[in-house]
N, C-alpha and C positions, 0 to 999 in steps of 0.2 A: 775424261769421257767415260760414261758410265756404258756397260753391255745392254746389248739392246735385249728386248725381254721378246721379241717374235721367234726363237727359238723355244719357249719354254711350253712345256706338258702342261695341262691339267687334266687326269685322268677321269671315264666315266664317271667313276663312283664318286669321286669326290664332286664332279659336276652337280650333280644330284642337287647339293646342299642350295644349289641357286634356285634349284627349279620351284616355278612358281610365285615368286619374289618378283614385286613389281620396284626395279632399283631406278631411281632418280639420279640424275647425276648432282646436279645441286647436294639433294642429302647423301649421296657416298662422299663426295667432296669433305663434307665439312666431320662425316667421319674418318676417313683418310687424315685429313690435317689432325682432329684432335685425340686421333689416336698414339699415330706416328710420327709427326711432325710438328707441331705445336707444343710437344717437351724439347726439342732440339734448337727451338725459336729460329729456324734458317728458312729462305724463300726457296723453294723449289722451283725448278724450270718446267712450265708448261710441257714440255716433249715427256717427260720423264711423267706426268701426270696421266697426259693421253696414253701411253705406252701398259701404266700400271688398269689401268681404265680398263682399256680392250683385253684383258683376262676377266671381267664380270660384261663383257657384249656390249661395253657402252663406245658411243663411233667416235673419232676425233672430232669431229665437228661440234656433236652435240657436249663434249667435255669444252671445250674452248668458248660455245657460246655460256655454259654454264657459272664456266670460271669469270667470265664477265659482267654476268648475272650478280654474283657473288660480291665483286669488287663492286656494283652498285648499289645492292645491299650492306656494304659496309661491314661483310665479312671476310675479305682478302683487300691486300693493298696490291700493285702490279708495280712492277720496274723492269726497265730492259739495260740491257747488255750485251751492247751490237745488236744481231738479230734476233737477238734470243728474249723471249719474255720469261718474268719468275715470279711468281705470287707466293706471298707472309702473309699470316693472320692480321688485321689491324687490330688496331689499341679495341674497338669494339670487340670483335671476332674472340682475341682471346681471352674477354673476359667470360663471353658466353661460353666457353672452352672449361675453364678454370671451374664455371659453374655446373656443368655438367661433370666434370671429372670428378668432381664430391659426389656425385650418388652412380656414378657408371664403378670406379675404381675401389670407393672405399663401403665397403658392404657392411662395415659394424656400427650399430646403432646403439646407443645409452638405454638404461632399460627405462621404460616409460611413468612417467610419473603421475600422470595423471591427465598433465594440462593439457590446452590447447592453445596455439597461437591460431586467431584470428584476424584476416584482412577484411577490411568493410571497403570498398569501394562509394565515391559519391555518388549518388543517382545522377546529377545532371553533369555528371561526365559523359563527355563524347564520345559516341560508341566503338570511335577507332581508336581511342585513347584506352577504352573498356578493353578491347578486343585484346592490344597490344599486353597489357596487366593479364589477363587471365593467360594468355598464352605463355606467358613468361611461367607464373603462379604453377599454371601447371603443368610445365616441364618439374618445379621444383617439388613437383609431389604435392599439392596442394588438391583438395579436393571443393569441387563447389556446391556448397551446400544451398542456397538460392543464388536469384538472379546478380546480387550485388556485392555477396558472402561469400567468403572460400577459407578454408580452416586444414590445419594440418599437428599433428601431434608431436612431432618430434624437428620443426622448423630448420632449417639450415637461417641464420638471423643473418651472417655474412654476408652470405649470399641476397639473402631477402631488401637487406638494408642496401645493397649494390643496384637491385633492380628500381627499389623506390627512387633511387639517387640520379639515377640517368632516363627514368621511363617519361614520358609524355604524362605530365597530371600524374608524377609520383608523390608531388606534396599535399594533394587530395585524397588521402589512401591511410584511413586511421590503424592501428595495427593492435592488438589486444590479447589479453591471457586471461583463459576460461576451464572450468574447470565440472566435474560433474559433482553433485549434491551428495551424500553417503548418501542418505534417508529417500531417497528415489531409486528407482531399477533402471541396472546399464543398458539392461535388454532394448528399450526403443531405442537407444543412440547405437548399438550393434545395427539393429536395422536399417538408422538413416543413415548411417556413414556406407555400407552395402551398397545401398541405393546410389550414393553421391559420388561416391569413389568406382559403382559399376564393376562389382567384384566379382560377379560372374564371368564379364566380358575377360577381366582382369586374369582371371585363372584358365580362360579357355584360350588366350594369348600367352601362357604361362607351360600351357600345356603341349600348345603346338611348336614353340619354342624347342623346346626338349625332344620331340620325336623328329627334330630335323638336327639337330648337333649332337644325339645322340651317339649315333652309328661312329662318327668322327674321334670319338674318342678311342674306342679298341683299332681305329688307322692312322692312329701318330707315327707308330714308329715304322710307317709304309710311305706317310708322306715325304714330297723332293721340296726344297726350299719353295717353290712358287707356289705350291700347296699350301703349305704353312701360312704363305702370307695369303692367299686366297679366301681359304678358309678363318684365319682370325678376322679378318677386316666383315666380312659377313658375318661373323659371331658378334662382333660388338657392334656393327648394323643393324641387327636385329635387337638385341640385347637392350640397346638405348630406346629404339623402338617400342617394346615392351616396358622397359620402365617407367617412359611417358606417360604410360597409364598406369602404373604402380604405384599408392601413395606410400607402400613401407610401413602401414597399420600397423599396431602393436599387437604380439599375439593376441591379446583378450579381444580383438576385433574381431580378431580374420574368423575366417570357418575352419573346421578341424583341416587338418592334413592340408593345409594351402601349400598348392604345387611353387609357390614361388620360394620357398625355399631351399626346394629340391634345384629350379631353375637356373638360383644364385651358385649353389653347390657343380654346378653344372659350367659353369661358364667359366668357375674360379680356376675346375680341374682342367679344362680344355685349352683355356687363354695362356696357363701357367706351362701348357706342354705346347703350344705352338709358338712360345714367345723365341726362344734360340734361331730358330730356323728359317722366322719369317722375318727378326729382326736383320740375319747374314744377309736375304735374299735383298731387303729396302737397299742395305747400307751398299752391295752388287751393282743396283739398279737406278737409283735415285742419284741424280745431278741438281744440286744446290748453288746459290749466287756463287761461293767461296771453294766451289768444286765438289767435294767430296762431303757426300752425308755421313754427319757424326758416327761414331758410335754410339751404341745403343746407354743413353744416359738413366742414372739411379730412380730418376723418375718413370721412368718405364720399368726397370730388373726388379724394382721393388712393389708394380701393383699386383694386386689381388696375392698379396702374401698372406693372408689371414681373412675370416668369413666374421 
């Protein structure tokens, strides 16, 4: 039986870091799992979910219909055990997991070469079929350059080639490598990737990023284990958040001083100092089908070891 966490602090200042933050429980859920929980592959017990919940203000009720939400989405499978319910990622769940933990965990990118991978989409696909693809596309950093085109420089193909394989009308989706002219100016394609990718938007979510996890780092060594885990799961809340719209442009893109790399630099130092404290508090608090949550496994001790 794992300690119950209604005993635990969260102090004003560290409060802070939430204020203002409109959290969903669906999307902390599926941060929660593929932060902490979807490297350990074990089903947690809904109590122990509700429990971690009510330190960011979300009510049991609204975590249990979420979680149900979830499994009809096809992103948690559910089993019980006697009374007790426990939800695991399914075979869908974590692959969109897997996908995402290549651009949340590993921050180093090959130096750019030039190309481009580009997706065309068919025109007389279905516009839920459209909607599905582009949402996908642009989790993965993909930017869209019209209504039917979306292009990325440094493609994740793995990944790319996973979504075409399982998406609705993924065999309608031509895929292509482009590349710029010498004898032409880079200058317009700086501008229309700008545009397409919303690089303003992009750095001013880059920005405010950082004046909110700032402060958290000169209070590592002040925060108690529920902190720790408080604070990281919001850091990579956010973090993913902001990636969404980050295509990872190659310097000769970006504009001088683009704050996302200060951002990256920022979360690497922060994640690396609350990973001990917040991983003791999970493995304290967290009750799994087979009892006891893991320790903290090589896939977690070893992200964000390098930028």
């Amino acid at each position: 039986m794992r300690h119950k966490i209604s005993n635990v602090q969260i102090s004003a200042k560290v409060a802070r870091v939430r204020r203002g933050l409109v959290l969903r429980a669906n999307s902390l859920l599926i941060t929660l799992y593929g932060d902490a929980i979807a490297p350990r592959r074990q089903s947690v017990w809904l109590g122990s979910l509700i429990s971690l919940s009510e330190l960011f203000g979300l009510s049991p009720r609204l975590v249990r219909t979420s979680a149900f939400r979830l499994v009809a989405d096809d992103w948690l499978v559910a089993t019980r055990i006697g009374r007790r319910s426990f939800y695991a990622l399914s075979d869908t769940g974590r692959r969109r997991v897997q996908h995402a933990d290549r651009r949340i965990y590993e921050s180093s990118f090959p130096e750019w070469d030039g190309r481009w991978t580009l997706v065309l989409l068919d025109a007389a696909m279905r516009a839920s079929e459209r909607k599905y693809l582009r949402r996908e596309l642009l989790w993965q950093g993909f930017g869209q350059v019209s209504v039917n085109l979306l292009a990325h420089p440094h493609a994740d193909h793995i990944s790319l080639q996973e979504i075409l394989k399982t998406a609705p009308a993924g065999e309608r989706v031509a895929v292509l490598s482009a590349a710029s002219i010498a004898a032409y100016s880079r200058k317009p394609l700086q501008c229309i990737m700008a545009e397409s990718f919303k690089l303003t938007e992009v750095a001013q979510a880059w920005r405010q990023f950082m004046a909110r996890f700032e402060p958290m780092l000169a209070a590592l060594e002040n925060l108690n284990p529920a902190e720790t885990f408080f604070v990281r799961t919001l850091l990579i809340h956010e973090y993913r958040r902001v990636l969404l719209r980050d295509p990872n442009l190659p310097e000769a893109l970006l504009p001088a001083d683009w704050p996302g790399v200060q951002g990256r630099q920022l979360c690497i130092a922060l994640y690396r100092g609350l990973l001990a404290g917040s991983e003791a508090f999970l493995c304290a608090h967290m009750e799994a089908a087979e009892g006891s949550f893991k320790k903290t496994p090589r896939a977690i001790s070893q992200r964000m070891l390098r930028d």
